[in-house]
N, C-alpha and C positions, 0 to 999 in steps of 0.2 A: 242160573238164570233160566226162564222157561221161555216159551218159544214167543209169547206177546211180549214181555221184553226185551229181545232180540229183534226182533220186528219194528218196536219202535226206533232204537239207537239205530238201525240201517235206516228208518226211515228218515229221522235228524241229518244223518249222516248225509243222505242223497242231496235233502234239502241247502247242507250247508255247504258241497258242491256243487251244487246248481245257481245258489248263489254268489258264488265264488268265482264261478266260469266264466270270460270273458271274449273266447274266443270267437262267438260266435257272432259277436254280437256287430263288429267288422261285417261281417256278410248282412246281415240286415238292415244297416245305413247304406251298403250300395244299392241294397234293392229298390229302398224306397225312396235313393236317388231315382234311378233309374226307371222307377213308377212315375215318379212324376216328371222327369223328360217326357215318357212315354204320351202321359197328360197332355201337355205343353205340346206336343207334335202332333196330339190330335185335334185339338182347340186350334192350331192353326191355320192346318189342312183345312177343316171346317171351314174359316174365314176365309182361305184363299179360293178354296173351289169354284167358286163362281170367275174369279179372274185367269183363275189357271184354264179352265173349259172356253172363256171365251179367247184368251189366247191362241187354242189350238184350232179353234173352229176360223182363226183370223188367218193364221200360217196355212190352214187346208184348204180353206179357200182361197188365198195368195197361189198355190202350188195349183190347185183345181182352173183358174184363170191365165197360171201363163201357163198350162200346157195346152189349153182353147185354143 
């Protein structure tokens, strides 16, 4: 055999473990679990910002007026 077909059968070869491999594939559905938690906790921070801020500014001013 010469060395382009040696080249090809490794490269068959790779492709038909790479299609075969499955381990990996575990780590990749957690990730894009975990993408989109990530999503979903920024979209709500977003929404809440505004009532979380006036919370605080309700409690600092509570603490601000009984130490008056």
């Amino acid at each position: 055999m010469d060395n382009t077909e040696n080249r090809m059968k490794n490269t068959k070869q790779l492709l038909k473990n790479l299609i075969a491999e499955e381990s990996g594939q575990d780590l990749i559905e957690y990730a894009l679990v975990a993408a989109l938690v990530g999503l979903g906790a920024v979209a709500a921070m977003k929404g809440l910002s505004n009532s979380i801020g006036n919370t605080f500014n309700g409690v600092g001013n509570a603490l601000t007026n009984s130490v008056a």
